[in-house]
C-alpha positions as CSV (number, residue, x, y, z in Angstrom):
1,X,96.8,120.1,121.9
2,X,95.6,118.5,119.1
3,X,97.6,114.6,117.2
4,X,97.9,115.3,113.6
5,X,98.9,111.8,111.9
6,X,101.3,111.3,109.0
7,X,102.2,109.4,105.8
8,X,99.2,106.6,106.1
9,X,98.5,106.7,109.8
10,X,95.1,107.8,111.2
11,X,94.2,108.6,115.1
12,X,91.1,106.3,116.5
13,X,89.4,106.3,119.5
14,X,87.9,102.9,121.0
15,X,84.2,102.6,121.4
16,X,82.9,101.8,124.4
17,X,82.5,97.9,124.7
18,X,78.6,96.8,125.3
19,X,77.5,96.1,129.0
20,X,75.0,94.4,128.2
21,X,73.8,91.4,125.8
22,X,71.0,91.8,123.3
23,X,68.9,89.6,125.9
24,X,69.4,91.9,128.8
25,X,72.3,90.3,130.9
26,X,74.4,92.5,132.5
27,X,78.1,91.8,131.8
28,X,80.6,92.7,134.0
29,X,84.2,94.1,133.2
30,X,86.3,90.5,133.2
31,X,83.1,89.4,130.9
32,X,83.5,91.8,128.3
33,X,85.5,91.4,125.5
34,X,87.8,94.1,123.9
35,X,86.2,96.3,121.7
36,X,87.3,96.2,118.2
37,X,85.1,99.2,116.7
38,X,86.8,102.6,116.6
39,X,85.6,106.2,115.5
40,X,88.7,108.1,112.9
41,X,89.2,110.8,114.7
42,X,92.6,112.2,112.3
43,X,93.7,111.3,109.3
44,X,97.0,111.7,107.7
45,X,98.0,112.6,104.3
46,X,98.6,109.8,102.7
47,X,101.2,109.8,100.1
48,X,104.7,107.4,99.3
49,X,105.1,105.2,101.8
50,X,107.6,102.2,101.3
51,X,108.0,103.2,97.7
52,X,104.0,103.3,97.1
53,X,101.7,105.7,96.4
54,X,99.0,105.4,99.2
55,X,95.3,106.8,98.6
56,X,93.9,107.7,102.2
57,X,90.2,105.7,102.0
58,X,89.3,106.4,105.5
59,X,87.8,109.9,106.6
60,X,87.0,111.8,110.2
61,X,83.7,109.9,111.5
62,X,84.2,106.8,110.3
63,X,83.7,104.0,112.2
64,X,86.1,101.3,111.5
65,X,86.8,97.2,112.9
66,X,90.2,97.0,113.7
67,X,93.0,94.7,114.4
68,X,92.8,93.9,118.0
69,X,96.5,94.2,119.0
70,X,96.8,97.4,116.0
71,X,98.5,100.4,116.8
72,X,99.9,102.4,119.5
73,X,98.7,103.9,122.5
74,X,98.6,107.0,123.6
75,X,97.1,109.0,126.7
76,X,96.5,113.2,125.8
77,X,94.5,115.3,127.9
78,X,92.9,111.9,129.9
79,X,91.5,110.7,126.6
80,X,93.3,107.4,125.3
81,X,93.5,107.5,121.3
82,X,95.6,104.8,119.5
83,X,97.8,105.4,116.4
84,X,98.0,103.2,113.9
85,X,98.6,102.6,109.7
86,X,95.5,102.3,107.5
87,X,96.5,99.0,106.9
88,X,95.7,97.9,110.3
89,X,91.7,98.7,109.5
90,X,89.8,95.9,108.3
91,X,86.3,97.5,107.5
92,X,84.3,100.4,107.7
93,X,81.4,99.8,110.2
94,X,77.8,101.4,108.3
């Protein structure tokens, strides 16, 4: 079963969150903080939405800083993807 998105919605996955600082301390779970990177893993159509004409800018592979509290959850096949608008994506990690 795959999630296909639509209008200007795109399917993300979260990144893991780092377990350890860049000076070698081990953090554990209540220490770190949510990850906000994501990989695109669908994107929709694009399209009118409200009115507009939306231009998809994102693509499959991307990895993208979001809005922390962005989206929807949901679980499929154990993995947990979130849906949300493009709007919700602030950058494009290179």
């Amino acid at each position: 079963m795959t999630i296909k998105p639509l209008q200007d919605r795109v399917v993300i996955k979260m990144l893991e969150a780092e377990e350890t600082t860049k000076s070698g301390i081990i953090l554990t779970g209540a220490a770190q903080e949510k990850p906000q990177i994501a990989e695109i893993i669908a994107v929709g159509p694009g399209g009118t939405v409200d009115g507009k004409e939306v231009k998809m800018e994102l693509k499959i592979g991307d990895k993208v800083l979001i809005s922390q509290y962005a989206g929807t959850k949901v679980k499929l096949e154990g993995e947990e993807y979130t849906i949300l608008s493009q709007n919700d994506v602030l950058a494009i990690v290179e």
